[in-house]
N, C-alpha and C positions, 0 to 999 in steps of 0.2 A: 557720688561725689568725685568721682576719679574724673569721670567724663569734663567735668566743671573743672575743676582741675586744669585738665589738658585744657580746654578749649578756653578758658578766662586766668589760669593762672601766671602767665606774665603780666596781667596789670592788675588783680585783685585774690588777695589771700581767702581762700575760703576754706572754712570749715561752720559743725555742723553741731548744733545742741540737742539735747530730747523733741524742741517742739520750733526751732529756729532755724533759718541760715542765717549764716553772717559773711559777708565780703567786708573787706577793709583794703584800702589802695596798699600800691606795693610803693608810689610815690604820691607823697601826699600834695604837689602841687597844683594839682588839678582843680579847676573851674566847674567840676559838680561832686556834689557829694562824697566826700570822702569814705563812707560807712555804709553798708548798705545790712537791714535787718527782717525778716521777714519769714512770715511762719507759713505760706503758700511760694511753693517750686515755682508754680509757673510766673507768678507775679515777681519773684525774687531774679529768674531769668529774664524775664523783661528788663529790670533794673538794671542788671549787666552789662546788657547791648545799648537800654537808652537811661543812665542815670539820672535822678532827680539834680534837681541843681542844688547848691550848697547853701545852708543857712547863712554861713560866716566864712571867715580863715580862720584855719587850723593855729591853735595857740602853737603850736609847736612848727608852723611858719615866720613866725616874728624873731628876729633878731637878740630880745631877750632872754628866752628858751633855748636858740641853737646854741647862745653861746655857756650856757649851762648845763645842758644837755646831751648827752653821748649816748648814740646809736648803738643797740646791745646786739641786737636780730632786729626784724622785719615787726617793727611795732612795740618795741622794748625798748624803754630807753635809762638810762641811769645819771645821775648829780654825784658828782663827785663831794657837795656842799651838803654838812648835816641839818637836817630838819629844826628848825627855826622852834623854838617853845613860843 
């Protein structure tokens, strides 16, 4: 994971579950898939070099979210507004 790391992690967070990878953008801007999941390496490294393209935009690119939303880390984000009953 270190190597993936070095070699992808200025543009995708990765880390690793029992039977997954997971990348996720380090900016969510981008014009393909922001997320990437997959339980075979080699196919996961493909993904990396040529992402899928993206179903949508990111709810958390719209204007209604940024301005409720605060940036905690790298994919954490926090409301300063309590949860609505």
């Amino acid at each position: 994971m270190q190597l993936l790391q070095r070699h992808y992690g200025d543009r995708w967070n990765i880390r690793r579950t029992e039977h997954l990878w997971i990348a996720t953008l380090r900016k969510p801007d981008a014009e393909h898939a922001p997320t990437l999941v997959e339980p075979d390496l080699e196919e996961f490294v493909r993904q990396l070099e040529d992402p899928p393209a993206s179903i949508g935009r990111s709810l958390l690119s719209g204007g209604w979210f940024q301005s409720r939303l605060h940036t905690l880390t790298d994919g954490i984000y926090r409301s300063e507004e309590p949860p609505s009953a």
